[in-house]
LUMMI-444812 format. One record per atom (N, C-alpha, C, O): residue number from 1; residue in one letter; x, y, z. Coordinates in pm, whole numbers. Layout:
// residues N
ATOM  nr rest     xx     yy     zz
ATOM NUM    A      X      Y      Z
...
This chain:
// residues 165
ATOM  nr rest     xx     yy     zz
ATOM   1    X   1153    455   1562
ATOM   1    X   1057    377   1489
ATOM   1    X    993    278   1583
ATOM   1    X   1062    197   1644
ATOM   2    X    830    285   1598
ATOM   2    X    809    184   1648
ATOM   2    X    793     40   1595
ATOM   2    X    729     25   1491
ATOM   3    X    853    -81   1666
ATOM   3    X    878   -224   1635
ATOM   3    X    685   -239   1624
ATOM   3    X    588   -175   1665
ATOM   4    X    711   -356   1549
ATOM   4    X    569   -467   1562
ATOM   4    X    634   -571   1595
ATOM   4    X    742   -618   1558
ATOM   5    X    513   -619   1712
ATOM   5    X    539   -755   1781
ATOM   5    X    564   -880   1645
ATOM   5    X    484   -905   1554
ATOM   6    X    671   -929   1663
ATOM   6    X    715  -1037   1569
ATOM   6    X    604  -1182   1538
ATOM   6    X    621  -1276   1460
ATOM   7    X    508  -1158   1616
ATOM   7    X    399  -1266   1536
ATOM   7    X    291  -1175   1466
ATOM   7    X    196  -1223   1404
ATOM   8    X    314  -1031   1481
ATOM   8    X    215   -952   1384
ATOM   8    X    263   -939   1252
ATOM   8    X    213   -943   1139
ATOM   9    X    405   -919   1312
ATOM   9    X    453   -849   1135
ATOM   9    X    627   -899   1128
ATOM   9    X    704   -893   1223
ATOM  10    X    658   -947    993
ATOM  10    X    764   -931    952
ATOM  10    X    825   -859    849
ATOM  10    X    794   -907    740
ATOM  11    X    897   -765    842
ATOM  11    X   1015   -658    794
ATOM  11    X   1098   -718    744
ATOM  11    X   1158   -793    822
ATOM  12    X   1151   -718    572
ATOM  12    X   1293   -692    589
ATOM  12    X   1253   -578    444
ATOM  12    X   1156   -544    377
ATOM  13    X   1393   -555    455
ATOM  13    X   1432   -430    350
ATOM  13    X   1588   -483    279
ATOM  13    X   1692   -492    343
ATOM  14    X   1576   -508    163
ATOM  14    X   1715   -495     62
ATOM  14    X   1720   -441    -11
ATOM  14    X   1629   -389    -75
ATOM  15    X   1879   -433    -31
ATOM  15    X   1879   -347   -204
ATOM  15    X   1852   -427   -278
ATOM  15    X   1855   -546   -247
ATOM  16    X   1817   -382   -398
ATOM  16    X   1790   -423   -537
ATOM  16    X   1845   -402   -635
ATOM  16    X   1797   -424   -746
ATOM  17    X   1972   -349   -610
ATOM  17    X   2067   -361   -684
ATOM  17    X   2188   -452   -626
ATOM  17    X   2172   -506   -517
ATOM  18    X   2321   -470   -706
ATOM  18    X   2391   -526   -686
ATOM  18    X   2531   -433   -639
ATOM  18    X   2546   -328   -703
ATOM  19    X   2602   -455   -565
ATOM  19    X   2724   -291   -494
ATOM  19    X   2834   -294   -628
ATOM  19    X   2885   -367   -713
ATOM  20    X   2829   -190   -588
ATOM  20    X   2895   -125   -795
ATOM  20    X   2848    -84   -865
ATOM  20    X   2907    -38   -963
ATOM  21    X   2674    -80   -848
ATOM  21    X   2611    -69   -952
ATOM  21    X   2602     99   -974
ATOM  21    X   2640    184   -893
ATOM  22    X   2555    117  -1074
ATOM  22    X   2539    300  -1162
ATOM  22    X   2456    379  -1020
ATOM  22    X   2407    316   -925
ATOM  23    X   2456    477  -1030
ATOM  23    X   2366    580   -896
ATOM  23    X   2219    526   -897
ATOM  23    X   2154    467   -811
ATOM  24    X   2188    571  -1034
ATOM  24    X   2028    561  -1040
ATOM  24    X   1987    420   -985
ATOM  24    X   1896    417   -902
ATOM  25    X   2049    299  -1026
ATOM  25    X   2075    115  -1023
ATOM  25    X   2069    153   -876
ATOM  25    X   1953    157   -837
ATOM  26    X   2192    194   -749
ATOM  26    X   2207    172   -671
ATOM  26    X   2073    267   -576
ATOM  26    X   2040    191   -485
ATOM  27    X   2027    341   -571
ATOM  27    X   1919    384   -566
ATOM  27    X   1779    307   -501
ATOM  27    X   1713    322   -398
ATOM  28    X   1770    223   -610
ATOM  28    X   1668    140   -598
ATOM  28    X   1674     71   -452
ATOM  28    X   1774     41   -386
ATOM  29    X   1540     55   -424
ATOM  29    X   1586    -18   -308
ATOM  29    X   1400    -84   -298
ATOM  29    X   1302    -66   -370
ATOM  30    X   1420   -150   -192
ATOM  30    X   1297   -274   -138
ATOM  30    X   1242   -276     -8
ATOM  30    X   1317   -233     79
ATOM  31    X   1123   -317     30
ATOM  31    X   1118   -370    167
ATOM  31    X    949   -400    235
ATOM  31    X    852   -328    259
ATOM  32    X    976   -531    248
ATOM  32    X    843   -573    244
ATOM  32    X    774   -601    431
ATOM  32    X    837   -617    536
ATOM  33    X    674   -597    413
ATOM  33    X    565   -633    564
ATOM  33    X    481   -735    578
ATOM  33    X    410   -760    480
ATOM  34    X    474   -775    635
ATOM  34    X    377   -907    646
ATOM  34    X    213   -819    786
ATOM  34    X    236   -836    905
ATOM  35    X    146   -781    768
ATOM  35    X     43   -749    894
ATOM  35    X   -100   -810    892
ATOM  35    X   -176   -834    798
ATOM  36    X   -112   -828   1053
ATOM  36    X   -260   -879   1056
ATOM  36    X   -333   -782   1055
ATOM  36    X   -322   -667   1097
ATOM  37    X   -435   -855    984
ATOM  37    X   -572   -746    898
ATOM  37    X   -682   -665   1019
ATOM  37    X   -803   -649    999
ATOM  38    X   -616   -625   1130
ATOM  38    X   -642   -556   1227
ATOM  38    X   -632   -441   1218
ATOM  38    X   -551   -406   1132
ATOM  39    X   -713   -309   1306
ATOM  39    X   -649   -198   1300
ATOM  39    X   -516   -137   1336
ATOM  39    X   -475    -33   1284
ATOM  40    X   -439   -219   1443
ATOM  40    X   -317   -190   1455
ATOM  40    X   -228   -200   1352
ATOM  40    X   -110   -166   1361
ATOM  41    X   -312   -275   1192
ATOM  41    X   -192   -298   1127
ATOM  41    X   -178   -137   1080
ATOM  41    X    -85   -122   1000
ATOM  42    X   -257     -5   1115
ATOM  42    X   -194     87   1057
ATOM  42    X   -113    132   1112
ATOM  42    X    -23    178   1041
ATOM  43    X    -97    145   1249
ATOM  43    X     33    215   1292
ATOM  43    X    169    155   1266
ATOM  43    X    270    225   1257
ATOM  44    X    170      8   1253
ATOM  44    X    220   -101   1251
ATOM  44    X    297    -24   1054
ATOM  44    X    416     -1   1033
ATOM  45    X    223    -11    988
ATOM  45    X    210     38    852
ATOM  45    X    306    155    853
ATOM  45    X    421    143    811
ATOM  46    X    257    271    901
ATOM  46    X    316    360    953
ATOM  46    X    451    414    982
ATOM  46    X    518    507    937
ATOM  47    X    473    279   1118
ATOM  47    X    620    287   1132
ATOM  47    X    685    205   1026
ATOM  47    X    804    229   1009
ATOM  48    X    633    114    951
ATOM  48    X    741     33    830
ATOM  48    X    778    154    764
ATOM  48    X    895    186    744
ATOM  49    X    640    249    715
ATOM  49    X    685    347    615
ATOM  49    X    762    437    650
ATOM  49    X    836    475    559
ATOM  50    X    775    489    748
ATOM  50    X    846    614    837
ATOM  50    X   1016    551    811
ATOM  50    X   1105    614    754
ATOM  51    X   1031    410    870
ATOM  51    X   1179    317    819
ATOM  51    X   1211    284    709
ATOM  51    X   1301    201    693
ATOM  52    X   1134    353    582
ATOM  52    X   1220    318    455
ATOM  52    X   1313    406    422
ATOM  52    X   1285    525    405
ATOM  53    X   1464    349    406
ATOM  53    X   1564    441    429
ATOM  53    X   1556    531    247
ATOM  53    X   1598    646    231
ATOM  54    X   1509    466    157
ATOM  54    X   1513    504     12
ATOM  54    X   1407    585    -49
ATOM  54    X   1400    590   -172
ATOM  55    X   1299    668     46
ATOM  55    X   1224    757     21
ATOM  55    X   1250    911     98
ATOM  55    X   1299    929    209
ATOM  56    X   1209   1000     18
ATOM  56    X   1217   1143    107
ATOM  56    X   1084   1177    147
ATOM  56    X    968   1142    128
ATOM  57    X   1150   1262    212
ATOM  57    X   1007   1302    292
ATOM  57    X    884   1375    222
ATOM  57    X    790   1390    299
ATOM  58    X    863   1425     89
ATOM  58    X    726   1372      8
ATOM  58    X    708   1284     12
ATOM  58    X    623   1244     92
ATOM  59    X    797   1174    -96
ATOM  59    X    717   1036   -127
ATOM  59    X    682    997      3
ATOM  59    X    568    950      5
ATOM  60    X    750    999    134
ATOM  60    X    694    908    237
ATOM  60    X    575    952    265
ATOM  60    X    494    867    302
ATOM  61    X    532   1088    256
ATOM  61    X    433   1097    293
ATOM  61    X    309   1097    206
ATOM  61    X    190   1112    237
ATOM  62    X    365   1079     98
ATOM  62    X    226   1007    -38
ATOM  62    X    205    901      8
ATOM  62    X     88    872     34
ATOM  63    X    317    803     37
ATOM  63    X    315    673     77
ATOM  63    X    250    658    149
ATOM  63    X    168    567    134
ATOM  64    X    249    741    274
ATOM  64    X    210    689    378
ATOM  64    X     44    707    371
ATOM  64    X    -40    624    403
ATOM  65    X     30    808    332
ATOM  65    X   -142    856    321
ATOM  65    X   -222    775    228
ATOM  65    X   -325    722    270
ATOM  66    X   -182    759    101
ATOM  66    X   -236    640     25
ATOM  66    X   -238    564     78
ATOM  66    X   -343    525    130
ATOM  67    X    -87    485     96
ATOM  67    X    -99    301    198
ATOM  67    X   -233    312    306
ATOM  67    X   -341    252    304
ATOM  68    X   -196    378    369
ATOM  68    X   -263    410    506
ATOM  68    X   -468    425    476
ATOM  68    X   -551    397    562
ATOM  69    X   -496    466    359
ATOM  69    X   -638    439    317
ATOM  69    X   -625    294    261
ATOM  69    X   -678    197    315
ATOM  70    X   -573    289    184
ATOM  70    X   -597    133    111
ATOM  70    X   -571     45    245
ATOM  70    X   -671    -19    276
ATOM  71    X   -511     36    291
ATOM  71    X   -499    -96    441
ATOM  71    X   -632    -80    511
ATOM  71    X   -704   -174    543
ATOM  72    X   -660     59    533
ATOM  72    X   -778     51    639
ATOM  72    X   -911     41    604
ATOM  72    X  -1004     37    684
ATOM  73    X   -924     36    405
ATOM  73    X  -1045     35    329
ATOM  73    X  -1055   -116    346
ATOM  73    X  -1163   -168    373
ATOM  74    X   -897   -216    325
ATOM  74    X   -902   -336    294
ATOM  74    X   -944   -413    438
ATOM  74    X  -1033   -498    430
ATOM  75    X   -879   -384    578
ATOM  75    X   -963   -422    694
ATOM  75    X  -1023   -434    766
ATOM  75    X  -1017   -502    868
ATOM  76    X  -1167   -301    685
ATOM  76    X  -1278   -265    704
ATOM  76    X  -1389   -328    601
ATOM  76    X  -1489   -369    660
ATOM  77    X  -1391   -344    464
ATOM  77    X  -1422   -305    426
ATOM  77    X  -1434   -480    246
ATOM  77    X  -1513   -512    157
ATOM  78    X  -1287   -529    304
ATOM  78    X  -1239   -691    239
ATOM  78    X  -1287   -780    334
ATOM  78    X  -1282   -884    267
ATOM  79    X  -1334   -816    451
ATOM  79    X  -1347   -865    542
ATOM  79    X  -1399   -985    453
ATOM  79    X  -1422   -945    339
ATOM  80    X  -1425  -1128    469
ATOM  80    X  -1285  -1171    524
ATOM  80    X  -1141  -1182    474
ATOM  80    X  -1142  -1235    362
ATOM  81    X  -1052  -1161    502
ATOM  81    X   -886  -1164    480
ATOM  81    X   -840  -1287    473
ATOM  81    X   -762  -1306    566
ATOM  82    X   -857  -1403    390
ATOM  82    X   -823  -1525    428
ATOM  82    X   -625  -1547    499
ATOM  82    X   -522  -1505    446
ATOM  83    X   -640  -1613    606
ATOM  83    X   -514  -1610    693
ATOM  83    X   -504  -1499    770
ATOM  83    X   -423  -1496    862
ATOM  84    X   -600  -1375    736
ATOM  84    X   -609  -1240    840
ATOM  84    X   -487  -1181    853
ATOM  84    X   -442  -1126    954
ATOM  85    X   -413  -1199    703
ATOM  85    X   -270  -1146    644
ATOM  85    X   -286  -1053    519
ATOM  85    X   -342  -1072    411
ATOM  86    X   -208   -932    578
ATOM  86    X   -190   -829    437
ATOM  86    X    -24   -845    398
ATOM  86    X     42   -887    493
ATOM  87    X     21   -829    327
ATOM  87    X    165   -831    269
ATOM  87    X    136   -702    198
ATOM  87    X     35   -671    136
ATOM  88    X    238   -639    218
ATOM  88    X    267   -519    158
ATOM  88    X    450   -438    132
ATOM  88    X    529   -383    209
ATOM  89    X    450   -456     54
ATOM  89    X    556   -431    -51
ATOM  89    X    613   -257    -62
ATOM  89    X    525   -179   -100
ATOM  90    X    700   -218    -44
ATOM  90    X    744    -82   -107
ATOM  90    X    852   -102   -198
ATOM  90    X    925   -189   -151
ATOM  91    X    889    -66   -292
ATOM  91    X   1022    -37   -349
ATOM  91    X   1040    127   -489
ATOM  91    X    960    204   -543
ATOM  92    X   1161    111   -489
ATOM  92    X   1217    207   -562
ATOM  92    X   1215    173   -690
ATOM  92    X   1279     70   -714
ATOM  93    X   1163    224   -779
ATOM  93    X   1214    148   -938
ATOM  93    X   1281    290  -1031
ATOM  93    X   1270    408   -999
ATOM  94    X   1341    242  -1136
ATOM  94    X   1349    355  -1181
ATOM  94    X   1215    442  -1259
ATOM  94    X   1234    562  -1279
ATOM  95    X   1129    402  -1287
ATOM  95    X   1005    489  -1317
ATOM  95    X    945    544  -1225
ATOM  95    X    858    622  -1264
ATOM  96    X    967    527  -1014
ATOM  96    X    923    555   -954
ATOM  96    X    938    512   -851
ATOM  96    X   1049    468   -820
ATOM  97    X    791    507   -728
ATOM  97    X    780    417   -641
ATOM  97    X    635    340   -644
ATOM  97    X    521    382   -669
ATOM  98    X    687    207   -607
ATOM  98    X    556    137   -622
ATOM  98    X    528     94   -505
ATOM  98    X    617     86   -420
ATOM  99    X    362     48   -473
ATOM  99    X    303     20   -313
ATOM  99    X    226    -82   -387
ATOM  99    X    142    -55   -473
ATOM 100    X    258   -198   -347
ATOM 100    X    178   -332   -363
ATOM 100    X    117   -383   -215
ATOM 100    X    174   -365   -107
ATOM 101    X      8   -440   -232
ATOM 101    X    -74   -502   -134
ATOM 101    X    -83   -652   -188
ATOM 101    X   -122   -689   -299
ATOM 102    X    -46   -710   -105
ATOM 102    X    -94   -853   -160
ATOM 102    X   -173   -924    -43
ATOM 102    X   -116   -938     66
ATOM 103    X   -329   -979    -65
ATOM 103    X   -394  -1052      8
ATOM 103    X   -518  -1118    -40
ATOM 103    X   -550  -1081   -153
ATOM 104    X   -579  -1187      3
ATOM 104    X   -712  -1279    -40
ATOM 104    X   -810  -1282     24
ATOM 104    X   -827  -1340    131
ATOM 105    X   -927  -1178    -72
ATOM 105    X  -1035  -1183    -12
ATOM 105    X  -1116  -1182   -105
ATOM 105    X  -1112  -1109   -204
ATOM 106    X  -1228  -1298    -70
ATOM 106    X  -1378  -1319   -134
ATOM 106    X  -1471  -1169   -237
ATOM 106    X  -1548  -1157   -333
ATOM 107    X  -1416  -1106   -162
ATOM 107    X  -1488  -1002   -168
ATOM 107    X  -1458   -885   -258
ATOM 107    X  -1527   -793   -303
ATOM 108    X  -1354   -912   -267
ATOM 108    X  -1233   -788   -360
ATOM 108    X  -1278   -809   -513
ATOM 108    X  -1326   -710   -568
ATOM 109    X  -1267   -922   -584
ATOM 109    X  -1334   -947   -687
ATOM 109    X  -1465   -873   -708
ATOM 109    X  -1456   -799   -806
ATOM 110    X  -1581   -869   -650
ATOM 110    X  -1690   -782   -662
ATOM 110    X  -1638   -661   -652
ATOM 110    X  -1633   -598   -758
ATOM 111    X  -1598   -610   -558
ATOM 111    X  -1549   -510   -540
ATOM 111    X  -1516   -442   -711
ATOM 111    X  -1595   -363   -763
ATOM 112    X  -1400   -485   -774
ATOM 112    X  -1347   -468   -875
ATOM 112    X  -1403   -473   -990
ATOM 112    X  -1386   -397  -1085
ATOM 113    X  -1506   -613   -977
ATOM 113    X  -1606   -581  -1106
ATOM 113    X  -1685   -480  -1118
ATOM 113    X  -1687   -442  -1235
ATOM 114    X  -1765   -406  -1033
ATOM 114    X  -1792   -318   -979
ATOM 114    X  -1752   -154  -1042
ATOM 114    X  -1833    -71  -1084
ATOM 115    X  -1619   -143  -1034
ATOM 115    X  -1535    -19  -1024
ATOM 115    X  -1411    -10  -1017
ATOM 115    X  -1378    -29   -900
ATOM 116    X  -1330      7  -1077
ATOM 116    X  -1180     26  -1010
ATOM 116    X  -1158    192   -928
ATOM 116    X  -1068    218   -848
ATOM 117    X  -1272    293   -979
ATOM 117    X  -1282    421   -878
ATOM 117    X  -1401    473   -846
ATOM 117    X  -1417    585   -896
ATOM 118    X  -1522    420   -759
ATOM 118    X  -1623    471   -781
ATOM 118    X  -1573    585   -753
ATOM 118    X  -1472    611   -688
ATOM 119    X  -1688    690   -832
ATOM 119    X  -1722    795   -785
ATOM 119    X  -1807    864   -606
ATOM 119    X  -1904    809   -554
ATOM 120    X  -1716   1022   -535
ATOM 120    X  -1764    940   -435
ATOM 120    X  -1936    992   -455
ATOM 120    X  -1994   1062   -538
ATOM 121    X  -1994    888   -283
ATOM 121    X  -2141    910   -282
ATOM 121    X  -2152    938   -148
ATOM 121    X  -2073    892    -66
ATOM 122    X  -2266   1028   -114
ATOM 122    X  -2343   1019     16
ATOM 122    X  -2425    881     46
ATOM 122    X  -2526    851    -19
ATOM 123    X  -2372    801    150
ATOM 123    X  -2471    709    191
ATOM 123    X  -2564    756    329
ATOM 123    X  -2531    759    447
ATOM 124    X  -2654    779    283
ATOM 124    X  -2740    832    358
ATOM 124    X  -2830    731    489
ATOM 124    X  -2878    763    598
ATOM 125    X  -2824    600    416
ATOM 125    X  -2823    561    551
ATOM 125    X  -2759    554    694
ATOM 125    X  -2806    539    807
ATOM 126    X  -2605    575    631
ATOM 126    X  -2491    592    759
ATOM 126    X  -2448    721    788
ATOM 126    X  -2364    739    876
ATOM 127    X  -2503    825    717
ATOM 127    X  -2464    934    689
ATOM 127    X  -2317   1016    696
ATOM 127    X  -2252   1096    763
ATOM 128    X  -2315    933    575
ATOM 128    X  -2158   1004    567
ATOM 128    X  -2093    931    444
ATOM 128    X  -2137    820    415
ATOM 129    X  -1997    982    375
ATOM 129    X  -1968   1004    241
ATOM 129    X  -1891    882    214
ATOM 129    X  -1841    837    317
ATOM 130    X  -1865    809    102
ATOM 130    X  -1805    652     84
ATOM 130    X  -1754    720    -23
ATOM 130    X  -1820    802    -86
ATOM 131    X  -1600    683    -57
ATOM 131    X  -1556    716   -190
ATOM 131    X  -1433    825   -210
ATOM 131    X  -1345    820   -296
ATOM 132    X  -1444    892   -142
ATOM 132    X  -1353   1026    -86
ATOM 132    X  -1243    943   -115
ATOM 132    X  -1194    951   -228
ATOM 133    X  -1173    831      3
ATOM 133    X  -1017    794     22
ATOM 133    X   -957    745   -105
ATOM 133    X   -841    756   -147
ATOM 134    X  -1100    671   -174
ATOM 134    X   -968    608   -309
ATOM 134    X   -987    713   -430
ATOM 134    X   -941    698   -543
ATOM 135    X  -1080    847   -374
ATOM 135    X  -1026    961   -470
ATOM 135    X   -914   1026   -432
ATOM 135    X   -856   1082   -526
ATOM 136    X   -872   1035   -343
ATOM 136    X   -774   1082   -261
ATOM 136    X   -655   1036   -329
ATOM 136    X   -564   1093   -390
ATOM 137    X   -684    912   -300
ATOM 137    X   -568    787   -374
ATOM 137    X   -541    809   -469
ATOM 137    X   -425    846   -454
ATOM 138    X   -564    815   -577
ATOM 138    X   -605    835   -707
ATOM 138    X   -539    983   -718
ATOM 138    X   -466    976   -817
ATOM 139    X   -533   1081   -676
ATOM 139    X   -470   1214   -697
ATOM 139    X   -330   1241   -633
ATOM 139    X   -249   1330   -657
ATOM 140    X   -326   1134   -541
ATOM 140    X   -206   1091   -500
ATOM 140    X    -83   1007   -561
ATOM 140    X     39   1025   -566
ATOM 141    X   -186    890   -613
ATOM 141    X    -91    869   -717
ATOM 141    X    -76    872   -882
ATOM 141    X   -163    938   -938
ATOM 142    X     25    807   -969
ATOM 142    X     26    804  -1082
ATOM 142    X    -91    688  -1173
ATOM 142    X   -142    686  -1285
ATOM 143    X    -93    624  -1079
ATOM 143    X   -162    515  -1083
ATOM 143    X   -228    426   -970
ATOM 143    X   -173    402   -863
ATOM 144    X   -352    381  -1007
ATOM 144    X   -368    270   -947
ATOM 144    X   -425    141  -1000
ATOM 144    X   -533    153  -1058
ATOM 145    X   -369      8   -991
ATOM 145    X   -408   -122  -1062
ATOM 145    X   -452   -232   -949
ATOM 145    X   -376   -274   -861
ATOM 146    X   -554   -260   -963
ATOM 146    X   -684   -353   -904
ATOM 146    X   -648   -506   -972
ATOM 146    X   -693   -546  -1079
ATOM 147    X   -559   -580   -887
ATOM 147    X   -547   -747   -967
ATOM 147    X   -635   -850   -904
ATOM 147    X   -569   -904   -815
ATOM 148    X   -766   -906   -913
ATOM 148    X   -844   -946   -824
ATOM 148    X   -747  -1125   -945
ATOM 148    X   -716  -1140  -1063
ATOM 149    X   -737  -1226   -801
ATOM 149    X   -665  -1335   -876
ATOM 149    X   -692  -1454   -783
ATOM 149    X   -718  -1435   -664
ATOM 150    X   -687  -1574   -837
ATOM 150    X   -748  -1698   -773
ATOM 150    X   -695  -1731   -658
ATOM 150    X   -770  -1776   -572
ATOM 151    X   -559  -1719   -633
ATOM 151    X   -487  -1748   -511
ATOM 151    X   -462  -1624   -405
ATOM 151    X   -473  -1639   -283
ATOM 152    X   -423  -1489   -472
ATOM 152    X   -395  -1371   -448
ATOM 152    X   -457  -1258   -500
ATOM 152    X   -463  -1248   -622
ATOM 153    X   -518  -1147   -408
ATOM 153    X   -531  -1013   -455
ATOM 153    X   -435   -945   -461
ATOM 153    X   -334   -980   -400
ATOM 154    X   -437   -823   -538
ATOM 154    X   -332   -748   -545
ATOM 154    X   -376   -635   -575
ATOM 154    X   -468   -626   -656
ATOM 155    X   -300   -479   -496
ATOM 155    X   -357   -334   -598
ATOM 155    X   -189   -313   -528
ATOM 155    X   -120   -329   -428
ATOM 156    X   -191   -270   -660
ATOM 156    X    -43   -171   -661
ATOM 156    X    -73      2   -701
ATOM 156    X   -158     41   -781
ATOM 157    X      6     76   -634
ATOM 157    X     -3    191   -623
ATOM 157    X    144    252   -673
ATOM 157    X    247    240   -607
ATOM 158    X    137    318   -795
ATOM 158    X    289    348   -847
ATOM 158    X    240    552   -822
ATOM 158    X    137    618   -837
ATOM 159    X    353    575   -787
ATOM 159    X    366    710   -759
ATOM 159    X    485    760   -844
ATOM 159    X    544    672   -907
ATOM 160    X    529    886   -856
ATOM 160    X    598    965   -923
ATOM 160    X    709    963   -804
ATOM 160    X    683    940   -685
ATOM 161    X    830    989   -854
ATOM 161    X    948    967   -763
ATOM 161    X    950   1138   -718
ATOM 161    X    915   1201   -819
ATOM 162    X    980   1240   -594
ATOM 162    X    992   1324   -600
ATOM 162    X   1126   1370   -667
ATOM 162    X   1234   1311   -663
ATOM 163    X   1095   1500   -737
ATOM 163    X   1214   1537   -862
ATOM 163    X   1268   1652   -751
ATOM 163    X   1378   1699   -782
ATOM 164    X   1196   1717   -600
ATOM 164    X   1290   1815   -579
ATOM 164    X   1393   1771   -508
ATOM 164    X   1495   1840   -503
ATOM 165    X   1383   1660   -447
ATOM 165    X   1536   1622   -378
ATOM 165    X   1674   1564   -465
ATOM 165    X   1779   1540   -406
């Protein structure tokens, strides 16, 4: 796994349950990121997701492909990032897995009033298609929820737990 330099990003991962607890209870698990709103925060992204010990190798890789558009829509695209900090969240629940983003930007609010999925479009001035990744997203997961909020943004991404492992 590759590390992120410790003033880019901080890691940790716990359980979320308590030891003793039932299979499904013990199961659950957590683990959050702190990254600057740079492009390195995707590889940076990447390897957090690749180190979650409580996903298989589907969900990681729903995870990773969803997360991995939403981070790079949000540091392209949210500009500005107030503090030029994304927080981002994984855990296990029992209905699933959920992918929270938490950060603050001016801009996300429009964004949201806007659409929670545009449909995609050809922008023909840049020539080339806008809209594709958060359809992508969207078929990827079970859900997606858009929290535009005075102190904090938020979109959480809940996925289906894989049933073949």
């Amino acid at each position: 796994m590759r590390e992120a330099p410790a003033a880019a990003s901080a890691v940790s991962a716990r359980p979320a349950a308590k030891a003793g607890a039932s299979g499904q209870a013990a199961r659950r698990r957590e683990a959050t990121i702190s990254l600057e709103a740079t492009p390195r925060a995707l590889l940076e992204y990447e390897a957090f997701a690749d180190g979650l010990p409580f996903l298989v190798l589907g969900e990681r890789n729903r995870l990773k492909l969803a997360g991995e558009e939403i981070l790079d829509n949000l540091i392209h695209h949210a500009s500005p990032i107030e503090g030029d900090l994304i927080a981002i969240r994984a855990a296990r629940r029992r209905s699933g897995i959920v992918l929270g983003f938490y950060f603050r930007s001016p801009a996300f609010a429009c964004f949201v009033g806007d659409s929670s999925c545009p449909e995609p479009l050809f922008d023909a001035a840049h020539r080339r298609w806008r809209g594709i990744g958060l359809r992508m997203c969207n078929n990827l997961c079970r859900s997606i929820a858009l929290r535009p909020g005075t102190t904090v943004d938020r979109i959480f991404l809940a996925f289906d737990p894989d049933r073949t492992n």
